[in-house]
N, C-alpha and C positions, 0 to 999 in steps of 0.2 A: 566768181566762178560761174561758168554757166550751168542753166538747167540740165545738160548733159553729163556734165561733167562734175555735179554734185552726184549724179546717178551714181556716174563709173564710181564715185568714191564710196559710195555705200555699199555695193556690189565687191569691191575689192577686200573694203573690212569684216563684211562677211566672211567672203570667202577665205581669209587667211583665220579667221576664228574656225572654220571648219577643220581647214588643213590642221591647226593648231592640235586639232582636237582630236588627230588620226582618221578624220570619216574622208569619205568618197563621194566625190563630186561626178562621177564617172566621167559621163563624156561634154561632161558641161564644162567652163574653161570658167567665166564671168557670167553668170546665168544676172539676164537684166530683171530691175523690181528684185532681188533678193532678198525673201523674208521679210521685216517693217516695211520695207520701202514699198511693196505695194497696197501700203495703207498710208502713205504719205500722201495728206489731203493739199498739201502747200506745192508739192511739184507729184501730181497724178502719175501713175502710169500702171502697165498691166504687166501682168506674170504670165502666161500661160501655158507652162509645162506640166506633164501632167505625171512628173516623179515628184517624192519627195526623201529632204536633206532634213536632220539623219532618218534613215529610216524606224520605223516603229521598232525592230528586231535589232538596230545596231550595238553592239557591243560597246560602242564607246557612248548610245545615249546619254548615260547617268553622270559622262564626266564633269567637272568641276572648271572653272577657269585656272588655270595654276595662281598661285599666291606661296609667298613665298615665309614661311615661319619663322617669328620673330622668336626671342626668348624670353620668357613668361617672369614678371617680378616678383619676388621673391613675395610681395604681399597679398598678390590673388591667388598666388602656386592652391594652395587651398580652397578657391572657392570653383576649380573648373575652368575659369577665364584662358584662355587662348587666344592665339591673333597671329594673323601673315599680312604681307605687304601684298601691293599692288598699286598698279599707276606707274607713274615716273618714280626713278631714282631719288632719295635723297637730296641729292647733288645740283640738280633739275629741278625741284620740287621749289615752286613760289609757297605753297600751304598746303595742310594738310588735313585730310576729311577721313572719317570714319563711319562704316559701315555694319550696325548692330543690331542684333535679333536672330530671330531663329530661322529655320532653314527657309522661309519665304522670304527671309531679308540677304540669306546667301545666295540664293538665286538671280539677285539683280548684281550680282557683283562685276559676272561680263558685261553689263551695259554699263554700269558705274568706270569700270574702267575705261571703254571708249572717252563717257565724259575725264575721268580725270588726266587721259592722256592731253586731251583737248587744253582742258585750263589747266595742267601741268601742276596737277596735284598728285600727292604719294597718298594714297588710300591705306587705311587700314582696317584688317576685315576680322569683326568681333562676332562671332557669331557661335550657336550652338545649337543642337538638335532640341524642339519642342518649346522652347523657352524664351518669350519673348520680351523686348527691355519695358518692361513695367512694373507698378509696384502692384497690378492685379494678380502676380504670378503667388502674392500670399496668400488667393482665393483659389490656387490653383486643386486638381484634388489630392488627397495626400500622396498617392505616390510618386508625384510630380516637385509637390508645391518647394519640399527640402533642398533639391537641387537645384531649382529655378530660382527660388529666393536667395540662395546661397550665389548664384551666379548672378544677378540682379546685384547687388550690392558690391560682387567682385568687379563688374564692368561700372558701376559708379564711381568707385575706389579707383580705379582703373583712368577714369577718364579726369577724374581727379588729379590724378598724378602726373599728366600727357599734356598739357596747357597749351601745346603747340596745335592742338586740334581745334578750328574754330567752326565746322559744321559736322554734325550726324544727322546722316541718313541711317532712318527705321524703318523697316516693312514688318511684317510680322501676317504667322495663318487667322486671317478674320474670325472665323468661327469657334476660336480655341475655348473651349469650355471654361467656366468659372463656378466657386459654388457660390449660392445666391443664400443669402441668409435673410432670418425676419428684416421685413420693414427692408430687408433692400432688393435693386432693382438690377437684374443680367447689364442693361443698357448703365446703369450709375459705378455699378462695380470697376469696368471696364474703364468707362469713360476716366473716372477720377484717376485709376491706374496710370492710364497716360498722361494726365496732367502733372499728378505727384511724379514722375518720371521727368518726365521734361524740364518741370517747374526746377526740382529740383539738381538740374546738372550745371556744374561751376559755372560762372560767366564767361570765363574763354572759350564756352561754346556758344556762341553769337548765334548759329542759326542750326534748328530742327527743320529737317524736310524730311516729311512719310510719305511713303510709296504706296497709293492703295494695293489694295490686294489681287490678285490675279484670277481671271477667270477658271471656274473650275472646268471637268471634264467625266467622260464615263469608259468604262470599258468598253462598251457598246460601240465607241464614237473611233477608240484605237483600232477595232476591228474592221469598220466601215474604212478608217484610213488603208489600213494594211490590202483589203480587197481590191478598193478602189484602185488602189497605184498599180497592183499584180496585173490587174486587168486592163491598164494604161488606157482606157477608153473616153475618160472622164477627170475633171482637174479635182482631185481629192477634197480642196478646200471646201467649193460649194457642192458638191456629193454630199460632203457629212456635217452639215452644219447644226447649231446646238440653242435652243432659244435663249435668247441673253435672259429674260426673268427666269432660269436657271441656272444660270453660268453663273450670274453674279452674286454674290456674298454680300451681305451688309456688314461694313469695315467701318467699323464704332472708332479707330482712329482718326478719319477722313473728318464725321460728324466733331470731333474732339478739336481740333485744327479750327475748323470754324467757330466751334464754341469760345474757345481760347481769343480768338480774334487776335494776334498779335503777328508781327511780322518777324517776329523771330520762332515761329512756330507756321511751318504752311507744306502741302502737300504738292504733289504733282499727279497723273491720272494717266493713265496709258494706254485702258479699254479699250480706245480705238484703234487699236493695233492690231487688238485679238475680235472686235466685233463690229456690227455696226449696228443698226436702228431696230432688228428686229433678231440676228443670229449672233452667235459667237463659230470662231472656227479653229478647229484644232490643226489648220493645214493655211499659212499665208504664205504669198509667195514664193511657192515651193518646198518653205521649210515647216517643218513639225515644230506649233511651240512650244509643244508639253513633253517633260521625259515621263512623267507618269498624270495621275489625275489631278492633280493641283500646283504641281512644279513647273517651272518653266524652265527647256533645254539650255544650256551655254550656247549652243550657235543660235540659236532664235534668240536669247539674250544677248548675246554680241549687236545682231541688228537692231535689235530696241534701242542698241548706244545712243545711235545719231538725235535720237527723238528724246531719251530723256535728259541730253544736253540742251539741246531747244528749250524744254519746255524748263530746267534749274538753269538757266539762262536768261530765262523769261523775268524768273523770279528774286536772280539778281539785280536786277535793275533796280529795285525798291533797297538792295540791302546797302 
């Protein structure tokens, strides 16, 4: 396919994750560079409109990718465990991959789905508010820690039971607090969390891929968006830009993956989507990535698809 014509495709899968998702493209039809793609260092190009999709105010911001609910087995009904499909059909389906964590691991599920349409996987999406797949969530603070752990063990049980699944993807909120007890370390609590996690999920998961975490944001930065666009004078992106030694989180998972050294344990990175050498930006090619301060939208996750296919494509070749 040509350099053009990987464009147009980019530009297309956005925009029907838009449409999907009830927003308004107003008078834009195939706005070119859509969202990631103007951060796509492999084929360049520029955005230069100076709205942005969805808007700060839209009503449909907060929506979700659709995913479709599976029915809950009779053995985690108890612990909170839930889960929807997504991807191709069954039917379609060569393999099947699962998507686990808390709501920064829901977030990536529109671009998880672009990849799984691609490699014709059925996805399935485990996920729950606050609670992310490790076994630090026994450090978590009490009024956390009973249903996180309870839900921790229901998606172990869980994945136990599912043999058909041979990769999960984790993301999870970097900074989710933990308590630190004598003699131990914020950084070791964490870390072993994820290993005892991984370490321990059945063999028919061949491969753990984590998603670092996503740059964060301010209110400050929504409101610079929100003017900047009203006043159409100006390309919102670099109007409101944010310094990456703020945006970024130190994500003790990423450090875990390397520590592990194994190839059935390895991350992918996506940073460059949302920043570059000295900013991050709550406004890429047109689209808003954030619905609120550290979530990323479904339409700006839609466009992330194509890149974080590349990059768990990258990392097939080794499996």
């Amino acid at each position: 396919m040509s350099t053009r014509g990987r464009r147009g495709l980019l530009a297309v899968v956005a925009v029907a994750a838009v449409l999907a998702l009830g927003l308004s493209l107003g008078a834009a039809a195939a706005p070119r560079c859509f969202g990631a793609a103007a951060r796509d260092r492999v084929h360049p190009c520029t955005n230069p409109t100076k709205t942005v999709v969805p808007s700060v105010t839209d009503p449909h911001l907060h929506d979700d990718l659709p995913c479709k609910a599976l029915p809950v087995p009779p053995a985690v009904q108890a612990h909170g465990v839930g889960s929807c499909a997504f991807g191709v059909s069954p039917a379609r389906a060569v393999a099947t991959v699962a998507l686990v964590g808390d709501s920064h691991a829901l977030h990536w599920r529109a671009a998880l789905d672009v990849a799984a349409h691609a490699r014709r996987w059925r996805g399935i999406s485990v996920t729950t508010s606050m609670c992310f797949y490790s076994a630090a969530v026994e450090n978590f603070v009490p009024d956390a820690r009973a249903r996180c752990t309870a839900w921790y063990h229901g998606v172990s049980a869980w994945l136990r039971a599912h043999p058909e699944i041979h990769t999960v993807f984790v993301s999870q909120n970097a900074p989710t607090p933990v308590v630190v007890g004598p003699g131990e370390t914020y950084f070791g609590i964490k870390s072993r969390g994820f290993e005892r996690a991984w370490t321990g999920l059945p063999k028919t998961v061949r491969h753990v891929v984590d998603i670092r975490d996503v740059p964060t944001s301010t209110n400050h930065l929504f409101d610079c968006v929100r003017d900047v666009a009203a006043a159409g004078k100006q390309q919102p992106g670099p109007a409101c830009p944010f310094p990456r030694s703020k945006a970024l989180r130190w994500d003790i998972a990423v450090a875990t993956v390397r520590r592990l050294h194994s190839k059935r344990y390895q991350s992918v990175d996506l940073t460059e989507y949302f920043c570059d050498r000295r900013n991050c930006y709550l406004v890429v090619g047109g689209v808003l990535t954030n619905e609120d301060l550290d979530h990323i939208n479904a339409v700006y996750s839609r466009t992330l698809g194509p890149y974080l296919l590349r990059k768990v494509s990258r990392l097939m070749r080794s499996w």
